[in-house]
Biopython code that builds the backbone (N, CA, C, O; Angstrom):
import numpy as np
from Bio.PDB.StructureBuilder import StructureBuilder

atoms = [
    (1, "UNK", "N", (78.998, -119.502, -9.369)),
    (1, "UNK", "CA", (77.856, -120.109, -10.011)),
    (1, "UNK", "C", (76.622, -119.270, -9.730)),
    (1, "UNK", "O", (76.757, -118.711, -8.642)),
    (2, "UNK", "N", (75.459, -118.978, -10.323)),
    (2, "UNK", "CA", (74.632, -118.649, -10.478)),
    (2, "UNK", "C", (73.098, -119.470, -11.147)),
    (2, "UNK", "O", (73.082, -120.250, -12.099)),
    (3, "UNK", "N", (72.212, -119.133, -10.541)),
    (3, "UNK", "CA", (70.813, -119.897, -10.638)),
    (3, "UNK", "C", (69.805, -118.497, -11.635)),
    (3, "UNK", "O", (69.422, -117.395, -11.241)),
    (4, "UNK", "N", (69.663, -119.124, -12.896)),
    (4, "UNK", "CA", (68.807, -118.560, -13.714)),
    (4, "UNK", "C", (67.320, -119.067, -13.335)),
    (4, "UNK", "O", (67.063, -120.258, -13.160)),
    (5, "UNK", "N", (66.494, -118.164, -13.244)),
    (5, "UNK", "CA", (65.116, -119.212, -12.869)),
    (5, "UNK", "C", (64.228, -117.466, -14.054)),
    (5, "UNK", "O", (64.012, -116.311, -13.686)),
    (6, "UNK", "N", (63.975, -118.184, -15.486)),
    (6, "UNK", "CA", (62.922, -117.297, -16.022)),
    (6, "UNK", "C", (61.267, -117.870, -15.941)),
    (6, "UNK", "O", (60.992, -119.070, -15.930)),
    (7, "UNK", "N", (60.381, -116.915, -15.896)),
    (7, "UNK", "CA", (59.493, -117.279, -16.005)),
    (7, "UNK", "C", (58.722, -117.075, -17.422)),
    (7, "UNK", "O", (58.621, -115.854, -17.544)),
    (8, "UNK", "N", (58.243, -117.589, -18.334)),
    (8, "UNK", "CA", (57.963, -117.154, -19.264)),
    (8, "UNK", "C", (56.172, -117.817, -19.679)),
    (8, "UNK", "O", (55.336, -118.338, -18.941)),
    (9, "UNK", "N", (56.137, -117.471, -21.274)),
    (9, "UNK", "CA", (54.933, -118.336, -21.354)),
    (9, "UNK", "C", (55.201, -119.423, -21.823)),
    (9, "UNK", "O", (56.241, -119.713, -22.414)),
    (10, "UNK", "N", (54.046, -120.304, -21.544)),
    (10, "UNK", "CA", (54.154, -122.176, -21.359)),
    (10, "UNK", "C", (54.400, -122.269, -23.142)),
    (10, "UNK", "O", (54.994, -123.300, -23.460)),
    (11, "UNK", "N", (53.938, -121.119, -24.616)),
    (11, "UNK", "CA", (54.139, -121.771, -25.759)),
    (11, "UNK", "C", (55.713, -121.132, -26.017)),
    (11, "UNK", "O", (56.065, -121.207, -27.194)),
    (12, "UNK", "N", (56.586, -120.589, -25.193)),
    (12, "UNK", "CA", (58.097, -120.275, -25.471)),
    (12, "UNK", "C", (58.724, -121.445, -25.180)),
    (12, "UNK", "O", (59.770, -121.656, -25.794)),
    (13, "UNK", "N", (58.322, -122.323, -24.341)),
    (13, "UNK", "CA", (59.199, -123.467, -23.347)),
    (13, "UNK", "C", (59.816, -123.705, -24.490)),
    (13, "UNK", "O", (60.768, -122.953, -24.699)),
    (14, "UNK", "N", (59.541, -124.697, -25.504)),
    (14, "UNK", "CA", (60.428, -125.340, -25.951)),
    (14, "UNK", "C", (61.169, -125.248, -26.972)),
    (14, "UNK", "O", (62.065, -126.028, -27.294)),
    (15, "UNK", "N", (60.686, -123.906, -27.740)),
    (15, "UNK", "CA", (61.861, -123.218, -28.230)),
    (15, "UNK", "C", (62.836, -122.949, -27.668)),
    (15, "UNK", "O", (63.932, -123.304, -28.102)),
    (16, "UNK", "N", (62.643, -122.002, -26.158)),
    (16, "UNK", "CA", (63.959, -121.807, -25.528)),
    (16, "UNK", "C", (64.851, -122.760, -24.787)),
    (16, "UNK", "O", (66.020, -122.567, -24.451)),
    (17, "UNK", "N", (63.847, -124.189, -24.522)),
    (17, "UNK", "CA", (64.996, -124.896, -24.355)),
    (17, "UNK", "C", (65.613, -125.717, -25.407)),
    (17, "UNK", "O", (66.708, -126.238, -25.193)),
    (18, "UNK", "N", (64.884, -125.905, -26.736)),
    (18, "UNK", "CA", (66.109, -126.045, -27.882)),
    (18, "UNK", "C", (67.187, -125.376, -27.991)),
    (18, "UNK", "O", (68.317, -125.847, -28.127)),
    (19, "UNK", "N", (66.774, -123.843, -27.918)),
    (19, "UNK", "CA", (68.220, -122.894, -27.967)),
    (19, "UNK", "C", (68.800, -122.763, -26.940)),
    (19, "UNK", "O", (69.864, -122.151, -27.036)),
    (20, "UNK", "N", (68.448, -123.189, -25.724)),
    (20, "UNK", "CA", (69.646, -123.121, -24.576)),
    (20, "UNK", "C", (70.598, -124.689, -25.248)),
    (20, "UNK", "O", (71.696, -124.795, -25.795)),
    (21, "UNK", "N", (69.761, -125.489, -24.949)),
    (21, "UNK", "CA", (70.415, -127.077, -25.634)),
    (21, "UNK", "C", (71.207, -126.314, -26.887)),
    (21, "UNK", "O", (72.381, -126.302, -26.517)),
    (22, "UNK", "N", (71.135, -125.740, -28.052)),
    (22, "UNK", "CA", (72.321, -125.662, -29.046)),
    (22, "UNK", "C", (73.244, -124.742, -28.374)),
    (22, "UNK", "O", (74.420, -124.796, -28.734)),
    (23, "UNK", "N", (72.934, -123.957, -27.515)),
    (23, "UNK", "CA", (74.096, -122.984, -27.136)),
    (23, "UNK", "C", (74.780, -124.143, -26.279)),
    (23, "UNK", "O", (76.010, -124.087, -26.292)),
    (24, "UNK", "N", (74.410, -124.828, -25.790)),
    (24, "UNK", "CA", (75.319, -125.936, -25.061)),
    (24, "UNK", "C", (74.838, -125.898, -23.857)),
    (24, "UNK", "O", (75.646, -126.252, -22.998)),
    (25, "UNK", "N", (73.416, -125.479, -23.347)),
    (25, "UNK", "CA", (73.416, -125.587, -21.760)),
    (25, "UNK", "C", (71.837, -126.723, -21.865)),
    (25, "UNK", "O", (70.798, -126.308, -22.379)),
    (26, "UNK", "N", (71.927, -127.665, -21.474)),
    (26, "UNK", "CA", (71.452, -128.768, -22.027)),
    (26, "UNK", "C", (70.533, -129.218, -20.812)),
    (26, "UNK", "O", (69.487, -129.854, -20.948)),
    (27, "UNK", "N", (71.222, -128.679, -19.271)),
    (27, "UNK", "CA", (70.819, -129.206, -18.026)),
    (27, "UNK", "C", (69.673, -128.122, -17.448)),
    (27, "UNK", "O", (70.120, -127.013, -17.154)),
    (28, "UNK", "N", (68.166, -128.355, -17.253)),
    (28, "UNK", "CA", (67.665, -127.331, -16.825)),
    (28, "UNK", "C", (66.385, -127.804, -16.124)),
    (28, "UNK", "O", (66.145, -128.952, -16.496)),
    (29, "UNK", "N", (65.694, -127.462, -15.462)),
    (29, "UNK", "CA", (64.591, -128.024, -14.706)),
    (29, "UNK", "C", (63.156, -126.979, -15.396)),
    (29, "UNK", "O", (63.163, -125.779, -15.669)),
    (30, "UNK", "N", (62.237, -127.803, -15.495)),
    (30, "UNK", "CA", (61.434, -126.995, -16.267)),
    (30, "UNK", "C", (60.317, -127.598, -14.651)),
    (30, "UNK", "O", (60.392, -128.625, -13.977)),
    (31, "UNK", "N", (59.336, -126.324, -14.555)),
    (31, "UNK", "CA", (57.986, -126.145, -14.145)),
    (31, "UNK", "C", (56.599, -125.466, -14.561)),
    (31, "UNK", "O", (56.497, -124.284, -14.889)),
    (32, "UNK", "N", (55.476, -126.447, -14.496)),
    (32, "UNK", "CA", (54.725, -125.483, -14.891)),
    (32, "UNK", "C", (53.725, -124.538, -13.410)),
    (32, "UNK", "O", (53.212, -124.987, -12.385)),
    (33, "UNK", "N", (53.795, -123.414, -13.855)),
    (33, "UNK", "CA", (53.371, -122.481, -12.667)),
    (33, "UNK", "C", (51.987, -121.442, -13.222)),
    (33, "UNK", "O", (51.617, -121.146, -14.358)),
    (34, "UNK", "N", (51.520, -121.117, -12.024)),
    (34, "UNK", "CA", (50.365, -119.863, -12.322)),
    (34, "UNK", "C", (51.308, -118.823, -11.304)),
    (34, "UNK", "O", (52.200, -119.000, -10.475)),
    (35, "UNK", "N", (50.574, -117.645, -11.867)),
    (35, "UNK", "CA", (50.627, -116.425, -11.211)),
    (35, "UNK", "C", (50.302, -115.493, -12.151)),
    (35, "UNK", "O", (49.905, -115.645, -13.306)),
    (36, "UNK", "N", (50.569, -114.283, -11.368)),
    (36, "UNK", "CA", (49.864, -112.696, -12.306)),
    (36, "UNK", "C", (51.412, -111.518, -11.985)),
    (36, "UNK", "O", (52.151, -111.304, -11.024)),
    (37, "UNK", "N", (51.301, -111.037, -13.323)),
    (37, "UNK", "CA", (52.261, -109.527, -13.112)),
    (37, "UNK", "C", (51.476, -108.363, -12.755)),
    (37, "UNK", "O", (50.306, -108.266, -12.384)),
    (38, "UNK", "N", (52.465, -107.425, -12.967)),
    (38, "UNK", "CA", (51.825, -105.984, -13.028)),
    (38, "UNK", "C", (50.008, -105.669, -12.947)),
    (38, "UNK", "O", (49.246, -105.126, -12.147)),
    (39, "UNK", "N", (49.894, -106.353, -14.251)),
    (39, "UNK", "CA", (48.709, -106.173, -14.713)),
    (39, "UNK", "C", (47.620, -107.009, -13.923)),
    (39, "UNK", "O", (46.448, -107.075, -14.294)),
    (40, "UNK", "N", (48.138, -107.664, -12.756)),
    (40, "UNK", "CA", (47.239, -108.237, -12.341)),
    (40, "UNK", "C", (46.346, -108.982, -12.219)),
    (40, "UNK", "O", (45.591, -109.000, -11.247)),
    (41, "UNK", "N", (46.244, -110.259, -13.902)),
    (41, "UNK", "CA", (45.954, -110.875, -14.365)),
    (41, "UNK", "C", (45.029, -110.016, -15.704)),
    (41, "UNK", "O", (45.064, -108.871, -16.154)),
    (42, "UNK", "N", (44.352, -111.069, -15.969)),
    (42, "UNK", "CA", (43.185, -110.769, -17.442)),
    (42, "UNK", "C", (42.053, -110.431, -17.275)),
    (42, "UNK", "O", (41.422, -110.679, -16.248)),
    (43, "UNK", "N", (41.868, -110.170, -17.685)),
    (43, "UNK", "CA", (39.868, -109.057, -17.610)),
    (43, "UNK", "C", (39.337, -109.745, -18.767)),
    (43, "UNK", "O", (40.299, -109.859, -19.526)),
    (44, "UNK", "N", (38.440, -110.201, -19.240)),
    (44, "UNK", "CA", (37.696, -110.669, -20.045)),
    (44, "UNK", "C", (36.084, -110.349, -19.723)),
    (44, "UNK", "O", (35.495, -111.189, -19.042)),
    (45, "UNK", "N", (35.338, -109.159, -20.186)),
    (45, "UNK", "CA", (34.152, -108.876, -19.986)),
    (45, "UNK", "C", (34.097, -109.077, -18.454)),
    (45, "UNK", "O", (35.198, -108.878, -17.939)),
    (46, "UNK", "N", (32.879, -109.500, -17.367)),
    (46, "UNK", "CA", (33.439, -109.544, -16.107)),
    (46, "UNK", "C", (33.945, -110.636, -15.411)),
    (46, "UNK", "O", (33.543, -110.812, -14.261)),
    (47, "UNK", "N", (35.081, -111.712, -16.097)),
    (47, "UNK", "CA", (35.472, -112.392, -15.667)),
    (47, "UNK", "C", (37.106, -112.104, -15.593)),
    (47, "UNK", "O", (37.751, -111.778, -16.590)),
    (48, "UNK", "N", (37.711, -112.278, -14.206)),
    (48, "UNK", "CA", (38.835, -111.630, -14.067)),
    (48, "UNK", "C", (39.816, -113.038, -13.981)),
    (48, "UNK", "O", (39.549, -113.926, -13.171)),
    (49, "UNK", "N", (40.931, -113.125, -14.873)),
    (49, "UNK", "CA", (41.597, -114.135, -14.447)),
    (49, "UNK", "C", (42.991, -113.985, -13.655)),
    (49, "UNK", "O", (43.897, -113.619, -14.404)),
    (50, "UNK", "N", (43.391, -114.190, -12.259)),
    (50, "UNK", "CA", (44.407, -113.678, -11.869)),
    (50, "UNK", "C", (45.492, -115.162, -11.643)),
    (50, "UNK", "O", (46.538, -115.229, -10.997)),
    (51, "UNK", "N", (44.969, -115.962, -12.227)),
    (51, "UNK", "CA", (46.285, -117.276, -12.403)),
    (51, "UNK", "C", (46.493, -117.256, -13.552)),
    (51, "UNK", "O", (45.593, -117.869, -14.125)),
    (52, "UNK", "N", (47.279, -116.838, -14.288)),
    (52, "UNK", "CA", (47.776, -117.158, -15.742)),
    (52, "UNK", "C", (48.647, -118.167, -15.860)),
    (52, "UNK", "O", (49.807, -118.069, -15.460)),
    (53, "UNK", "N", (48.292, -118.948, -16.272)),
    (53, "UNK", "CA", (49.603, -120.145, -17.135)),
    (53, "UNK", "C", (51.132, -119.858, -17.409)),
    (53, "UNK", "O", (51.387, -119.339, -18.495)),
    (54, "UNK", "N", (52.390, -120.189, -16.380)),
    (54, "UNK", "CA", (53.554, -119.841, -17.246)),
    (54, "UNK", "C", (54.177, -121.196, -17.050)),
    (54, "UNK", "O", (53.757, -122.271, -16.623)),
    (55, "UNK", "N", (55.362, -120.751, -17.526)),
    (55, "UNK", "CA", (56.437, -122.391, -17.160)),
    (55, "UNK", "C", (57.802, -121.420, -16.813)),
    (55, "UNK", "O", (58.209, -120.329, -17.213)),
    (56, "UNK", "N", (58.314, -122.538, -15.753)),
    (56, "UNK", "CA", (59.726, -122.025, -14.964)),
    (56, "UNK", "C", (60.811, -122.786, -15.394)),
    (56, "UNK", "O", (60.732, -124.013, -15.446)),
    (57, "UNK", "N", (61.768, -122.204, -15.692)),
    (57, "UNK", "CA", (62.687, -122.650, -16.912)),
    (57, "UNK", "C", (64.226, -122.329, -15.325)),
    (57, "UNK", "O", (64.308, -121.214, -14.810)),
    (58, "UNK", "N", (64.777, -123.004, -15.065)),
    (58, "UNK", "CA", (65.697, -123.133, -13.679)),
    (58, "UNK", "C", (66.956, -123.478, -14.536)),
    (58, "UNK", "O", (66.861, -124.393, -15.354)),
    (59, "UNK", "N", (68.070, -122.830, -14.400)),
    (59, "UNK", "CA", (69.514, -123.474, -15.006)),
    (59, "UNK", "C", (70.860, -122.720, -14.092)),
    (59, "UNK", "O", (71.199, -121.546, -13.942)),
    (60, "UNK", "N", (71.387, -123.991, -13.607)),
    (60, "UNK", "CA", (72.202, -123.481, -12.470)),
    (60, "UNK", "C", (73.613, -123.402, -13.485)),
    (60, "UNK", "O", (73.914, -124.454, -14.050)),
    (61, "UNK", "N", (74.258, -122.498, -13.666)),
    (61, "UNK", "CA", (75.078, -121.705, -14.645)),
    (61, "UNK", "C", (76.765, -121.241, -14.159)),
    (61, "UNK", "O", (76.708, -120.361, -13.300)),
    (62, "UNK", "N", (77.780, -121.519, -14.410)),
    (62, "UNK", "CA", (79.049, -120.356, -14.195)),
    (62, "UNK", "C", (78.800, -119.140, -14.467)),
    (62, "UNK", "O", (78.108, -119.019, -15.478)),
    (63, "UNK", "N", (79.097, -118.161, -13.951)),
    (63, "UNK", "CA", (79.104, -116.920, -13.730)),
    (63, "UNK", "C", (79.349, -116.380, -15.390)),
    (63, "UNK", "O", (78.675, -115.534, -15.977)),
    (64, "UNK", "N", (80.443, -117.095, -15.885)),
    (64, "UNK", "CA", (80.973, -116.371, -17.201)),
    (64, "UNK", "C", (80.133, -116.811, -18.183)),
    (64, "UNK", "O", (80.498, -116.610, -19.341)),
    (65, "UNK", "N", (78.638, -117.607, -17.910)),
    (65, "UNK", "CA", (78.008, -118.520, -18.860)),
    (65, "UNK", "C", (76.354, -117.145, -18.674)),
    (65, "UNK", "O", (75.299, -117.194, -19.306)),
    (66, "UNK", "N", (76.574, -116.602, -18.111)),
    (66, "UNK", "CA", (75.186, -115.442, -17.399)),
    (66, "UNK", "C", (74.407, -114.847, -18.565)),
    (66, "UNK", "O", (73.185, -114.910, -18.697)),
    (67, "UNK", "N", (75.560, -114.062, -19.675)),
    (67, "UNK", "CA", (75.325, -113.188, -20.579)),
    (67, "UNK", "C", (74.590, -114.060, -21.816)),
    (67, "UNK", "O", (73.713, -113.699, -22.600)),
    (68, "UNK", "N", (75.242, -115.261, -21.694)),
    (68, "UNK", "CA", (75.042, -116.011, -23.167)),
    (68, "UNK", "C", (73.572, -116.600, -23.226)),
    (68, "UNK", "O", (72.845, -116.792, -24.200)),
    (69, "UNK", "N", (73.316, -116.878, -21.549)),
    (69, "UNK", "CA", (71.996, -117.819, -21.479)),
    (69, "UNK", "C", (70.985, -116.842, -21.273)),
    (69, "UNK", "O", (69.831, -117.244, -21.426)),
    (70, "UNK", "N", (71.208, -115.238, -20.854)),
    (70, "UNK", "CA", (69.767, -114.121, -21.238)),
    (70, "UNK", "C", (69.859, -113.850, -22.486)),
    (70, "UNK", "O", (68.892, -113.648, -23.220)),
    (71, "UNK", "N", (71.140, -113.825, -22.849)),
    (71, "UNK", "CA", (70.676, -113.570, -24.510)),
    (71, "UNK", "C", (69.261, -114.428, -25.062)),
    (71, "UNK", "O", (68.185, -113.972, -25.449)),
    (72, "UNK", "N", (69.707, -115.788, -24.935)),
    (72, "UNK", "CA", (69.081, -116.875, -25.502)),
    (72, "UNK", "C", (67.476, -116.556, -25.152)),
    (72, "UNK", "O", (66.664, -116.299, -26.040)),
    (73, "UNK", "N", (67.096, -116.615, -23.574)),
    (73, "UNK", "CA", (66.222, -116.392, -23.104)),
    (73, "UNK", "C", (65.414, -115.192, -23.260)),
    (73, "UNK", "O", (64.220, -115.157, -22.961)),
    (74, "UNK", "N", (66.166, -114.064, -23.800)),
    (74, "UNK", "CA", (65.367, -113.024, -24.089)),
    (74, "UNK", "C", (65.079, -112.965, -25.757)),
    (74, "UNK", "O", (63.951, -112.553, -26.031)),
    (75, "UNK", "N", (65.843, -113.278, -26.782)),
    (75, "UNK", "CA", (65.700, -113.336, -27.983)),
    (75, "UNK", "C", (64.483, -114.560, -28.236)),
    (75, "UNK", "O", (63.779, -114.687, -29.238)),
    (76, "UNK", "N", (64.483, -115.182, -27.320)),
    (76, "UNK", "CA", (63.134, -116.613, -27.828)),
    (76, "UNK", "C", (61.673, -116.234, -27.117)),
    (76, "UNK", "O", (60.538, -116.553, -27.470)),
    (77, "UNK", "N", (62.158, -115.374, -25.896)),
    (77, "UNK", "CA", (60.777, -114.824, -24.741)),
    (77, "UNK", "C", (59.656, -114.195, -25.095)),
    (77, "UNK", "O", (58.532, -114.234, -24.595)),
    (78, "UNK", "N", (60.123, -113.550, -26.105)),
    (78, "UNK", "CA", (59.421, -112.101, -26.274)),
    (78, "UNK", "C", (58.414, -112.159, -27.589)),
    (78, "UNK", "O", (58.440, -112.608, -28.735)),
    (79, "UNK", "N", (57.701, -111.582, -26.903)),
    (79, "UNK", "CA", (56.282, -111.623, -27.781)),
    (79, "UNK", "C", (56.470, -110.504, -28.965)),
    (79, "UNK", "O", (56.256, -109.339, -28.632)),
    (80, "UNK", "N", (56.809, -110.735, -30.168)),
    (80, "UNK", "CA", (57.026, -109.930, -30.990)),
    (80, "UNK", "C", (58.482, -109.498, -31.103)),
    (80, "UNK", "O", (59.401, -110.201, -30.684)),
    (81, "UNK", "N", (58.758, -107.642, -32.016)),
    (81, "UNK", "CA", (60.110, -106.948, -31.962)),
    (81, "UNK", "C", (60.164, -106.070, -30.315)),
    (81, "UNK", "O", (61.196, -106.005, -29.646)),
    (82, "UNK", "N", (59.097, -105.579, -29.978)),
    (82, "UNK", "CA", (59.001, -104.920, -28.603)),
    (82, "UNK", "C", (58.640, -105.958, -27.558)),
    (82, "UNK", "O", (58.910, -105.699, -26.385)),
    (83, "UNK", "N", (58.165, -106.891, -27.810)),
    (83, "UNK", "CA", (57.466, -107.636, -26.245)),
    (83, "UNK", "C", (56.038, -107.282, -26.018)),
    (83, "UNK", "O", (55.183, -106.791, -26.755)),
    (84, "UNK", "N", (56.032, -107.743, -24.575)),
    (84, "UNK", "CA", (54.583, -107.546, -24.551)),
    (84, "UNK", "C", (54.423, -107.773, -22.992)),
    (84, "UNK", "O", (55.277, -108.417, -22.383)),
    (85, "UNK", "N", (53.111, -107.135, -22.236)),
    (85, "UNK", "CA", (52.872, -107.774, -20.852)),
    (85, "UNK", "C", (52.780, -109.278, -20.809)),
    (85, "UNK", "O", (51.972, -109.874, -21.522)),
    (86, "UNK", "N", (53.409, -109.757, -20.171)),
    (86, "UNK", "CA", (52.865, -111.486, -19.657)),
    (86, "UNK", "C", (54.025, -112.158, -20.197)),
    (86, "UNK", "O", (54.227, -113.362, -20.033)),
    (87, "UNK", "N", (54.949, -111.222, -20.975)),
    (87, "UNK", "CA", (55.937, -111.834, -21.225)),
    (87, "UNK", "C", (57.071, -112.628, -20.286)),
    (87, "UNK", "O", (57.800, -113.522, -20.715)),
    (88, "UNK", "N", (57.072, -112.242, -19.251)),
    (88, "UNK", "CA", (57.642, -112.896, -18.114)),
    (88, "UNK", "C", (58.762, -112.170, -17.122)),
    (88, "UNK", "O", (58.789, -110.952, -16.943)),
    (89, "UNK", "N", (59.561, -112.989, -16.587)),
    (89, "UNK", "CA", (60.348, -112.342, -15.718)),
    (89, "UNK", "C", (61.669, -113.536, -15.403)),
    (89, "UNK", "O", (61.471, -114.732, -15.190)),
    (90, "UNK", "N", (63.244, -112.745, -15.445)),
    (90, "UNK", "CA", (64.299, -113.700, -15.383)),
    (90, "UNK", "C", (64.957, -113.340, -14.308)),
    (90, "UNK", "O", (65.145, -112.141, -14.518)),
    (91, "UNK", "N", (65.437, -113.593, -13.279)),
    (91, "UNK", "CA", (65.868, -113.865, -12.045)),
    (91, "UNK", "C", (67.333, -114.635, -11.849)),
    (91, "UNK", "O", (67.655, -115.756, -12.243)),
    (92, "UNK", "N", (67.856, -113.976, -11.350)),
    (92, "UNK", "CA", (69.353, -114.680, -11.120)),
    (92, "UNK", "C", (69.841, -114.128, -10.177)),
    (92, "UNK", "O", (69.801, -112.925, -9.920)),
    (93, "UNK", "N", (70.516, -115.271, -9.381)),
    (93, "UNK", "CA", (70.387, -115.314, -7.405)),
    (93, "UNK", "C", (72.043, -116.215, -8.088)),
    (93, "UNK", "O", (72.245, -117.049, -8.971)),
    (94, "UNK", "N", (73.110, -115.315, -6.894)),
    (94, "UNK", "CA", (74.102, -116.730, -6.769)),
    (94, "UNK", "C", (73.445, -117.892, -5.898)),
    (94, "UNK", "O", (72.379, -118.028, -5.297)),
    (95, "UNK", "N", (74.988, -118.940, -6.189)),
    (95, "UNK", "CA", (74.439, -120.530, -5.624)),
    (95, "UNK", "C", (76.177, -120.438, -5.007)),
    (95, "UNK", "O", (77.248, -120.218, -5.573)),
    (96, "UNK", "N", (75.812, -120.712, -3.669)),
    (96, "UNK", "CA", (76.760, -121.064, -2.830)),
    (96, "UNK", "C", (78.068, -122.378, -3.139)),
    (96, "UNK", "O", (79.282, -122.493, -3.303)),
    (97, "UNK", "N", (76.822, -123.175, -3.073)),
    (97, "UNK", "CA", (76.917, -124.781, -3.615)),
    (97, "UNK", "C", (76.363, -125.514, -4.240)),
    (97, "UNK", "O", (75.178, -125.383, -4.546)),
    (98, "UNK", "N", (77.018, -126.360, -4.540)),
    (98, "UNK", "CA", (76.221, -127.697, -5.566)),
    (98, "UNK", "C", (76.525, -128.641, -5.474)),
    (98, "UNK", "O", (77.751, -128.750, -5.494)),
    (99, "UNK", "N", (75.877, -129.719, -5.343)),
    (99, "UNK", "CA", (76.260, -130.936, -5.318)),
    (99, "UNK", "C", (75.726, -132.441, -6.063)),
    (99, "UNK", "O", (74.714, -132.814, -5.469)),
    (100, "UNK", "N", (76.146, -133.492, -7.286)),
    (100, "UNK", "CA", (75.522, -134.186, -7.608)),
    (100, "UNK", "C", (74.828, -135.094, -6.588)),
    (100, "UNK", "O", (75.644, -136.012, -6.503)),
    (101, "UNK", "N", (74.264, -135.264, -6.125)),
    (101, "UNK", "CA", (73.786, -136.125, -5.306)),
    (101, "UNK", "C", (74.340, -138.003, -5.432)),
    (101, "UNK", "O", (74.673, -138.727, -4.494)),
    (102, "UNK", "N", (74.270, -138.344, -6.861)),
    (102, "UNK", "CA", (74.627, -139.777, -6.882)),
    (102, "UNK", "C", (76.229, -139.811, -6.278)),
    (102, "UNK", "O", (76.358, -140.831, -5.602)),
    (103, "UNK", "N", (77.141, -139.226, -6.308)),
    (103, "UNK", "CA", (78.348, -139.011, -6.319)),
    (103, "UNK", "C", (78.986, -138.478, -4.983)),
    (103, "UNK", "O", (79.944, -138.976, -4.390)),
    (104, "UNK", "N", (78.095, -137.110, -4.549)),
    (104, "UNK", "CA", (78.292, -136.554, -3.811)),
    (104, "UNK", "C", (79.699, -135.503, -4.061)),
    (104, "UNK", "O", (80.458, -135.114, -3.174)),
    (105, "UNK", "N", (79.785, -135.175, -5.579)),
    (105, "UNK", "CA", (80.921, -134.208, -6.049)),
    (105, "UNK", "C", (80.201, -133.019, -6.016)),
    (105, "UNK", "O", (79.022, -132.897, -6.348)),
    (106, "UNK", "N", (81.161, -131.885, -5.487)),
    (106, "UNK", "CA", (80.176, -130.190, -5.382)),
    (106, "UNK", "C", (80.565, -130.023, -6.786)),
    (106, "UNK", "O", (81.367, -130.817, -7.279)),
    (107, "UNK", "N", (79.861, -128.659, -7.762)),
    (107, "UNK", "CA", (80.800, -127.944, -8.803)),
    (107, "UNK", "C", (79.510, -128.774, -9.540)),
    (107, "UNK", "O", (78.973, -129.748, -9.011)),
    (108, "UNK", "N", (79.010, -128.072, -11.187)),
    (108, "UNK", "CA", (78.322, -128.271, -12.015)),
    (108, "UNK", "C", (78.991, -129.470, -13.102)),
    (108, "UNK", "O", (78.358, -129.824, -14.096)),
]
sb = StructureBuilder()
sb.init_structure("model")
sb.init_model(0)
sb.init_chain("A")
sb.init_seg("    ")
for serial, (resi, resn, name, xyz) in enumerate(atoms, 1):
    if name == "N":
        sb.init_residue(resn, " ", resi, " ")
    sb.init_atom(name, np.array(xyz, "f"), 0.0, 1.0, " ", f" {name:<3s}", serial, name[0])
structure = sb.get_structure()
């Protein structure tokens, strides 16, 4: 199993979680977050903004499910045919374990 955690911008959220939901991955934890990339945030004349607005899109995944859910996430992410800065960042860490909590069954 594996833990997808993208960061993207807050107006992608819910496109990409429509298209994770039709690809069939339906279960996902959404957050909304600040931070800055590369660029270090925004410059606007001399006002510098270094918290930008994103949302954290979390989906704990089978291994053989990895390819299908960056597809999704990168075809809905991206600012334009090339992208763009601020476009975000996708992250995937294995997961040891899991467990439903009401139940107390491990496994997704």
């Amino acid at each position: 199993m594996i833990l997808i955690r993208a960061i993207i911008r807050p107006d992608k959220k819910e496109v990409i979680l429509d298209e994770l939901s039709k690809a069939g991955f339906h279960a996902a934890t959404v957050v909304d977050v600040v931070g800055r990339g590369k660029q270090k945030g925004i410059t606007f004349g001399d006002v510098i903004y270094d918290e930008i607005p994103k949302s954290l899109i979390m989906l704990a995944v089978n291994d053989g499910d990895k390819d299908k859910v960056l597809e999704v996430i990168f075809r809905h992410a991206k600012t334009g045919e090339t992208g763009a800065f601020g476009d975000g960042k996708i992250i995937v860490s294995p997961i040891d374990e899991v467990y439903t909590v009401s139940s107390g069954v491990a496994g997704l």
